[in-house]
TORZAVEX-797406 format. One record per residue (C-alpha): y, z, x; residue number from 1. Coordinates in nm, 4 decimals, padded with zeros to 6 digits. Each point is the difference from the previous one (the first is absolute). Example, Ala and Ser with C-alpha at 12.3 -4.5 7.8 and 13.67 -1.06 7.14 Angstrom:
<recs>
north	up	east	seq
-00.4500	00.7800	01.2300	1
00.3440	-00.0660	00.1370	2
</recs>
This chain:
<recs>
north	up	east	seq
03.1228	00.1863	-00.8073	1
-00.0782	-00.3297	00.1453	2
-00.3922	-00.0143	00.1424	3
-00.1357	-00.2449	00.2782	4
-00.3837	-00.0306	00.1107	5
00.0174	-00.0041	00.3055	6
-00.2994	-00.1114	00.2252	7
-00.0828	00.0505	00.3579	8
-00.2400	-00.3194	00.0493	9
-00.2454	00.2360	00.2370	10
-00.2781	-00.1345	00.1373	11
-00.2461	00.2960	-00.0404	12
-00.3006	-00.0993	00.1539	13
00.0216	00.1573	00.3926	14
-00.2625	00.1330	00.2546	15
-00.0895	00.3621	00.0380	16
00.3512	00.2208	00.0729	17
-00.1460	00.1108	00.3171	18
-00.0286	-00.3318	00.1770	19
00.3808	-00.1211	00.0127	20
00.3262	00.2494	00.0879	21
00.2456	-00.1715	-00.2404	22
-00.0330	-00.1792	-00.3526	23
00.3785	-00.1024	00.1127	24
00.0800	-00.2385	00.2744	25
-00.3421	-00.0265	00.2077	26
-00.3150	-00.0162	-00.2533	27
-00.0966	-00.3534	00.1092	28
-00.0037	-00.2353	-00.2224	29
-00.3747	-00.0982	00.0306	30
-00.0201	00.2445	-00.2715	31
00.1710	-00.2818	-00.2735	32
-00.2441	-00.2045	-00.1639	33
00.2111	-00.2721	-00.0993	34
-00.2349	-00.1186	-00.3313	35
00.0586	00.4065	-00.1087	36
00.3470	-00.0239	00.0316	37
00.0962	-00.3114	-00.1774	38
-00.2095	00.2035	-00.3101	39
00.1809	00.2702	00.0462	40
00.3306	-00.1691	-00.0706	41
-00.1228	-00.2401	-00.2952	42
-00.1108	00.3501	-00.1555	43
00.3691	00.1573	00.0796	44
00.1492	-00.2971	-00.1310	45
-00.1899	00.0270	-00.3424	46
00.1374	00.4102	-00.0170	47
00.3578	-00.1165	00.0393	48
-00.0414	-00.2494	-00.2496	49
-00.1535	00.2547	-00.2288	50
00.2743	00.2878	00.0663	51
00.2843	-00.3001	-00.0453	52
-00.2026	-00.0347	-00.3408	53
00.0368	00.3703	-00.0614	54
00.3115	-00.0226	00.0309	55
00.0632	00.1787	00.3458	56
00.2129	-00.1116	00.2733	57
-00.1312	-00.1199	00.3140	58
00.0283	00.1407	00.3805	59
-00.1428	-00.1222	00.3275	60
00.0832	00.1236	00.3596	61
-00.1091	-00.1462	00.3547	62
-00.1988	00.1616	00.3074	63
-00.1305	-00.1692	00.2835	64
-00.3105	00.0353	00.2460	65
-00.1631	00.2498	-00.2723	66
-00.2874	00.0201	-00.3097	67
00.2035	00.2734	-00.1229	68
00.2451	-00.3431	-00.1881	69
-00.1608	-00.3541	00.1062	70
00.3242	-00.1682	-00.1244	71
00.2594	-00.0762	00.2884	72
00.1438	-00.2574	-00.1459	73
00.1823	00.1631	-00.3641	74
00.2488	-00.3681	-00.0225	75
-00.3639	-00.1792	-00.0701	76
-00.1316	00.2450	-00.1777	77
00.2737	00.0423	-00.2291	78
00.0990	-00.3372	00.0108	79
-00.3816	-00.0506	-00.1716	80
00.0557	00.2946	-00.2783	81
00.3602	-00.1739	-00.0274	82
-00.2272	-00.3146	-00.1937	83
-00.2706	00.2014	-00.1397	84
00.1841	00.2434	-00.2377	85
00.2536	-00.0059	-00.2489	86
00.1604	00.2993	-00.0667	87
-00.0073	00.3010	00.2642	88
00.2832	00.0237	00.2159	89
-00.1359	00.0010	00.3492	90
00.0758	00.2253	00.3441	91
-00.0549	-00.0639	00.2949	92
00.0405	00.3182	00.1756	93
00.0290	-00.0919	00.2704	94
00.1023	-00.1887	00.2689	95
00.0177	00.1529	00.2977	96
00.3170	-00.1417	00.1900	97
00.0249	00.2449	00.3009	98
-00.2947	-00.1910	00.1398	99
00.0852	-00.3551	-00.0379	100
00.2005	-00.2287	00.1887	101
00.1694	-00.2300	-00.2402	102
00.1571	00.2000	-00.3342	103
00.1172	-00.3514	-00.1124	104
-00.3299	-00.1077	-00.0554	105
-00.0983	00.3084	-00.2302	106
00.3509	-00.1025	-00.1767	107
-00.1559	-00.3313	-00.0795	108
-00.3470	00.1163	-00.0919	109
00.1448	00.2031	-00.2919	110
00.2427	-00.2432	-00.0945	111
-00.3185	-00.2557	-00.0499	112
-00.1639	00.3137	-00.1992	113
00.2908	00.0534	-00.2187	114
-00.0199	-00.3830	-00.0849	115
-00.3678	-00.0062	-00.0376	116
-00.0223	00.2806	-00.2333	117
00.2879	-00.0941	-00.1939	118
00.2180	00.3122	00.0788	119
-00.3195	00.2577	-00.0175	120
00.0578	00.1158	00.3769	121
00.1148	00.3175	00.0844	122
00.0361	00.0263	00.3896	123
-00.0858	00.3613	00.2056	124
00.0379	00.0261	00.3717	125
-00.1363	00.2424	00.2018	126
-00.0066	00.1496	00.4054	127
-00.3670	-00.0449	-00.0061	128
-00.2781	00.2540	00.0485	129
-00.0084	00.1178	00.3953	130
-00.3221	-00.1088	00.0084	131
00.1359	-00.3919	-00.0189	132
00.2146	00.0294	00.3105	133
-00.2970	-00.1042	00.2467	134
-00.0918	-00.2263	-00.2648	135
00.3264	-00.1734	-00.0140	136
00.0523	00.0269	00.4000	137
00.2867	00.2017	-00.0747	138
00.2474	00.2701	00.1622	139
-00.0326	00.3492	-00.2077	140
00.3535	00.0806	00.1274	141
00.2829	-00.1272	-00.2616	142
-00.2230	-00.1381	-00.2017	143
00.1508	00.2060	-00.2780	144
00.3930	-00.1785	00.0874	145
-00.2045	-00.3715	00.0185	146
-00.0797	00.0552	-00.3574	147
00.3602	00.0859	-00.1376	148
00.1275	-00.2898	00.2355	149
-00.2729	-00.2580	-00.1770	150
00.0822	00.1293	-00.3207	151
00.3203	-00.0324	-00.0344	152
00.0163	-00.3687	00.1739	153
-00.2673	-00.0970	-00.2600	154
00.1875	00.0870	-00.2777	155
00.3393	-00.1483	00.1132	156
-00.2508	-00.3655	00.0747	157
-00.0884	00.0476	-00.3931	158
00.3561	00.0670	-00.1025	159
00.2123	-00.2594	00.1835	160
-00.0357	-00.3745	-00.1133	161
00.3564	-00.1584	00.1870	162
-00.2184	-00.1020	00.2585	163
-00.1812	00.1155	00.3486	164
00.1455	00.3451	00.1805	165
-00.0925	00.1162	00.3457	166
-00.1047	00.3548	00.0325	167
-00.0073	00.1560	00.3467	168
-00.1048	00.3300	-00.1018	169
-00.1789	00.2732	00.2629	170
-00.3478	-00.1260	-00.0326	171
00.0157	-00.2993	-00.1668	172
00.1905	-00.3391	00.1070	173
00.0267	-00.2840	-00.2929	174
00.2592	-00.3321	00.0873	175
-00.0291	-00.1423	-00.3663	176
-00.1718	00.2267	-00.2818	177
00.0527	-00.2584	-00.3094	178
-00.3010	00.1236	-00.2251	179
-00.1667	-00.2920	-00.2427	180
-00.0747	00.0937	-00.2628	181
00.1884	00.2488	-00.1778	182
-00.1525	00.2668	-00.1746	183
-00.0710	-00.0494	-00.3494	184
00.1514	00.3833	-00.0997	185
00.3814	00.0029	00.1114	186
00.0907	00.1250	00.2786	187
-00.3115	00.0646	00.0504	188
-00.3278	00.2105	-00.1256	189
-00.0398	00.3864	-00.0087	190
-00.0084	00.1168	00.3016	191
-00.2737	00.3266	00.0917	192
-00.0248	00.2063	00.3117	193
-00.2986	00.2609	00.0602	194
00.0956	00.2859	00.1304	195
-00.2450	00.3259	00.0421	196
00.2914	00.2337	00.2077	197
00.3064	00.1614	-00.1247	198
00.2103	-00.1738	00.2371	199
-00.1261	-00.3335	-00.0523	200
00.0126	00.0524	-00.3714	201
00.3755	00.1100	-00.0153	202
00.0556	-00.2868	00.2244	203
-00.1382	-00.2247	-00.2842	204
00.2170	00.1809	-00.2605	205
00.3339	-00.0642	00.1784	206
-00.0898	-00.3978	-00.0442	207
-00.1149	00.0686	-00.3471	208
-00.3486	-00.2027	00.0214	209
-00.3158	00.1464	-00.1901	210
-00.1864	00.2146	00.2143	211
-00.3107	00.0402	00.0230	212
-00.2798	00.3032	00.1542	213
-00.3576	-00.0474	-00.0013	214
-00.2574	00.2383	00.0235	215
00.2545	00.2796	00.0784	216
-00.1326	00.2444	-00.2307	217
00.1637	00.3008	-00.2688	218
00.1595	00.1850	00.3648	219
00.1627	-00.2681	00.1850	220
00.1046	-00.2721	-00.2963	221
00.2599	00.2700	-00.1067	222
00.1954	00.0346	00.2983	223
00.0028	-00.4166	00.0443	224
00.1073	-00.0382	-00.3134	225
00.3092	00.2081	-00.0130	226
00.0527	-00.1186	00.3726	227
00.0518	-00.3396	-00.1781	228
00.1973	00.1648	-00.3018	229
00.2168	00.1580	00.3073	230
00.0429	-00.2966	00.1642	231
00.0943	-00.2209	-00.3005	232
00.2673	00.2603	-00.0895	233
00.1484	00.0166	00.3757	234
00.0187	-00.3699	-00.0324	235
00.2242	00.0222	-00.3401	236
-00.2054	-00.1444	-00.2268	237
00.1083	00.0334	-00.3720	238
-00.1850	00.2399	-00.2160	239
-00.3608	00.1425	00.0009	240
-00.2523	-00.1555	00.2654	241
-00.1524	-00.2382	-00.2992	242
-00.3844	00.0692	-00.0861	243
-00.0996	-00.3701	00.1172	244
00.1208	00.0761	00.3679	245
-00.2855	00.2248	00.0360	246
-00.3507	-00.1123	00.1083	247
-00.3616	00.2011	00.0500	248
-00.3396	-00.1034	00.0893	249
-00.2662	00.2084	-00.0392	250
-00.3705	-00.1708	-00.0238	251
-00.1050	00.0281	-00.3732	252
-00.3499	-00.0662	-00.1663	253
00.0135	00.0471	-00.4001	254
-00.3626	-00.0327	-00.2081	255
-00.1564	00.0542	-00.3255	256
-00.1979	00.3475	00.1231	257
00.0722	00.2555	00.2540	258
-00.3326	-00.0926	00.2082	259
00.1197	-00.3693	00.0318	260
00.3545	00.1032	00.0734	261
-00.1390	00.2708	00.2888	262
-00.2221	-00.2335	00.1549	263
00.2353	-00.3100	-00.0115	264
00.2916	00.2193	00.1586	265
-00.2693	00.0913	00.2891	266
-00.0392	-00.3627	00.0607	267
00.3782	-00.0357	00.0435	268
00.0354	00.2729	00.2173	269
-00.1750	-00.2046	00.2470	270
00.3490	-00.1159	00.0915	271
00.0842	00.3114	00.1980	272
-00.3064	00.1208	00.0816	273
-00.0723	-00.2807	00.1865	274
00.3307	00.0117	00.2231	275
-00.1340	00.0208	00.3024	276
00.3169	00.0047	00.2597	277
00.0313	00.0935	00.3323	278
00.3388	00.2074	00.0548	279
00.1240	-00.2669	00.2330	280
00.0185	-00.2360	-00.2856	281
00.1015	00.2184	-00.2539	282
00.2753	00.1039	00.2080	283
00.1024	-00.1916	00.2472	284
00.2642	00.1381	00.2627	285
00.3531	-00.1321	-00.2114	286
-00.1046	-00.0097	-00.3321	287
00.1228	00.3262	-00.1180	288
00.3248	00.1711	00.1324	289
-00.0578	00.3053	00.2091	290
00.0722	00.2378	-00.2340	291
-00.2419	-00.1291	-00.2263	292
-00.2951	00.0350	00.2861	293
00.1539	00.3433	00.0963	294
-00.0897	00.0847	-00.3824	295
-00.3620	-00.1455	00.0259	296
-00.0502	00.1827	00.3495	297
00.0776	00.3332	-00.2135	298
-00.2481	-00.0550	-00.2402	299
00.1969	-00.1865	-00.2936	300
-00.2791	-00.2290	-00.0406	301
-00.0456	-00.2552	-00.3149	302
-00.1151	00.2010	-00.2840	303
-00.3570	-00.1382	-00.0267	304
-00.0660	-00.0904	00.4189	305
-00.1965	00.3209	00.0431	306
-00.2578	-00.0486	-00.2690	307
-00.0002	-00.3564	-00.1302	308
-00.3715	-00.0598	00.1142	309
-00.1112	00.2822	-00.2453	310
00.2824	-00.0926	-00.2886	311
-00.1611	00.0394	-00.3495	312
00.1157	-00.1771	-00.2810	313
00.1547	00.2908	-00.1750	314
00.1607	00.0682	00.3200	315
00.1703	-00.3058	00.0305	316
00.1236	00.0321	-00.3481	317
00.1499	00.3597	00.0559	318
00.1674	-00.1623	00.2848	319
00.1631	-00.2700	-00.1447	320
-00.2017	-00.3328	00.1760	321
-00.2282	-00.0524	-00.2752	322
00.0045	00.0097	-00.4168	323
-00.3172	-00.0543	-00.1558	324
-00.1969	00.0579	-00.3271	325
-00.0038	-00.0903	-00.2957	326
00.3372	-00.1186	-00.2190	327
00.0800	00.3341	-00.0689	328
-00.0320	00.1598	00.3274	329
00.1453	-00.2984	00.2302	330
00.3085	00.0377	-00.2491	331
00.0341	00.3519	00.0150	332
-00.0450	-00.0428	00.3733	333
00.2359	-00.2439	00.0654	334
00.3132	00.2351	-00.2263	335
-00.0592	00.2578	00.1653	336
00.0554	-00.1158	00.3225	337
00.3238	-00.1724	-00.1293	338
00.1459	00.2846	-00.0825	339
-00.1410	00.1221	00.3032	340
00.2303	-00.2391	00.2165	341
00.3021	-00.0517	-00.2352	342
-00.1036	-00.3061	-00.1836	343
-00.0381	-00.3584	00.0960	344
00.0177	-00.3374	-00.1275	345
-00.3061	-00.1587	00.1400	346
-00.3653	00.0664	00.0590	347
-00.1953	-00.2438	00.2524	348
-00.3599	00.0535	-00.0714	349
-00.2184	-00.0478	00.3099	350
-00.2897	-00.0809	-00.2286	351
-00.2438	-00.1797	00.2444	352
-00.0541	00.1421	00.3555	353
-00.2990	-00.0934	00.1146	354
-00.3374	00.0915	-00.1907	355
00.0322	-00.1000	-00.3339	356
-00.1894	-00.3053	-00.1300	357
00.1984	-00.2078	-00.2085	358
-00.1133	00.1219	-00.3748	359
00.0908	00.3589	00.1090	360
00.3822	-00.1552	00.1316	361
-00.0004	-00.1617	-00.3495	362
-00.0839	00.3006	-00.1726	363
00.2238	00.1832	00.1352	364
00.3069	-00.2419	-00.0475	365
-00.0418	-00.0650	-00.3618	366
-00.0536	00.3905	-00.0665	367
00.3113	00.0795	00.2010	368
00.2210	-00.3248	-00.1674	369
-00.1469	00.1113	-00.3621	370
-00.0665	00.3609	-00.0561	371
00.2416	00.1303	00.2923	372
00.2855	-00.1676	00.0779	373
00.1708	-00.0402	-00.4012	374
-00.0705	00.3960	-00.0515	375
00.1868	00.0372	00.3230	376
00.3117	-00.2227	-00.0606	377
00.0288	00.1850	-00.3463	378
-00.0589	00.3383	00.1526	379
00.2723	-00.1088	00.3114	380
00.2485	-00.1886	-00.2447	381
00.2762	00.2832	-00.0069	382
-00.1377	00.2637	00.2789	383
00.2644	00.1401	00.1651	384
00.0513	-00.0588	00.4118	385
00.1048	00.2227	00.2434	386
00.3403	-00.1338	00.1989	387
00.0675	00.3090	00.2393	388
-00.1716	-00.0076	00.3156	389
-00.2294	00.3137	00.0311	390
</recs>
């Protein structure tokens, strides 16, 4: 079991609920004070120093016009944690290429990474949240087909060094793709894909990247999981789907007593709590295929839409979000709910959401990195995995 902290750089501090429609897209940005925000990221800077100390991995992600994740820029991020730590292998998961125009670009970004950090990078690319569609100024409809398309032409601009190659492709038009420099990992670094739906998740599997799900819970992580075990057998992949192609993040606070650990995981919740979307932006006309919205119209809503406002801690546990405790109980938590889904190979711990001050973010790394995470490699060492799609 490989673990990753995993932060959302939120910017917490928002007016009353009642006076704006949307945390997503709209909340004006009047609402920023600059001076709080540059704090904010000196004090998430010092956690992923500490959890590269403790001997975690590292994951960021990008949003854009939101508080919910103040960071729409992962390359400079990244390319910041690239100099500052030492050892953690770092994620950016991800970058969403269905909503940009020029893939070649993100090609060289992550080359530059790879070089910076000395071969540390690990590169995940994802669709994007609906809600960044009017963000991006971009077209719902095939936005799933732009990714593949970007995808695929970034990978072949990482793994061909003979010299520049046109690509006239169906959305995207290059004359001389000739990327400088060249990765530091050969071909190229890991590649990840998120994926929260059965179909995209077997569509994942038949390329054989890790896949990842966040937040999908102990119902729905089962069936993307062996969506992607389906897929990578359709595709004729040798052998067992390997543990490290599997990826879940649920949010995590660990702590010394029970109190702390209850009223530290309350703090995190914040993240979904506060998700205030209009449906028009959490899905716009395109985004999902028809079936899917037939499905939704019928009442197959996401597991925790109906009551997420009233969501108690031990809720979200029992459901598969959230582990907290103590050691013992955030352990327990997170084996069950691996045998739960069939095993997995990698744990991204959204550990800072929102409302935690820095000590508690610091407590809660170094108890996770000390007390949980070496109980739970010995405990995962030789568990067995389900292969068989259920």
């Amino acid at each position: 079991m490989k673990a990753w902290y995993f932060s959302e750089t939120a910017y917490p501090f928002l007016p009353p609920e009642d006076t704006y429609k949307s945390i997503r897209v709209t909340l004006p940005s009047k609402h920023y004070d600059p001076r709080t925000g540059a704090d904010l990221f000196d004090r998430y800077f010092k956690e992923w120093m500490v959890a590269d100390e403790e001997g975690l991995n590292l994951m960021i992600n990008e949003h854009h016009q939101t508080p919910t994740c103040v960071n729409p820029a992962a390359p400079v991020t990244m390319g910041a944690i690239a100099r500052l730590t030492t050892k953690a292998r770092l994620l950016i998961l991800g970058n969403p290429i269905a909503n940009r125009r020029d893939p070649i670009r993100v090609a060289e970004e992550m080359a530059l990474l790879d070089i910076l950090s000395h071969g540390r990078l690990e590169v995940g690319f994802v669709r994007g949240v609906p809600y960044e569609l009017a963000a991006a100024n971009s077209n719902p409809v095939r936005s799933n087909e732009r990714m593949w398309e970007a995808l695929d032409l970034i990978v072949k601009a990482w793994s061909e060094h003979e010299g520049p190659f046109t690509h006239e492709g169906r959305y995207f038009h290059h004359r001389s793709v000739n990327v400088w420099p060249r990765p530091y990992q050969q071909p190229h670094p890991p590649i990840w894909v998120s994926a929260t739906s059965p179909s995209g998740a077997a569509k994942v599997g038949t390329r054989g990247y890790v896949q990842a799900t966040f937040l999908t819970g102990r119902k729905s992580t089962p069936r993307v999981f062996d969506s992607y075990r389906r897929g990578w057998r359709e595709a004729g992949h040798s052998g067992d789907v390997p543990l490290d192609r599997l990826a879940y993040s649920p949010m995590i606070y660990t702590a010394d007593s029970q109190a702390k650990a209850t009223q530290g995981a309350e703090k995190l919740l914040w993240y979904l709590k506060a998700n205030k979307v209009p449906d028009h932006y959490r899905n716009p006309p395109g985004y999902l295929p028809v079936e899917a919205n037939v499905s939704i119209m019928r009442g197959a809503l996401p597991q925790l839409a109906a009551s997420i406002k009233d969501m108690t801690v031990e809720a979200a546990i029992e459901a598969g979000v959230l582990f907290a405790g103590t050691p013992d109980r955030v352990h327990d938590q997170i084996v069950r709910f691996y045998d739960d889904v069939g095993g997995f190979g990698h744990l991204l711990m959204l550990g800072q959401a929102g409302l935690l001050d820095h000590a508690e973010a610091v407590h809660g790394i170094r108890m996770f990195g000390r007390e949980v995470l070496p109980r739970l490699e010995a405990t995962l060492r030789d568990r067995p995995l389900r292969q068989s799609a259920a």
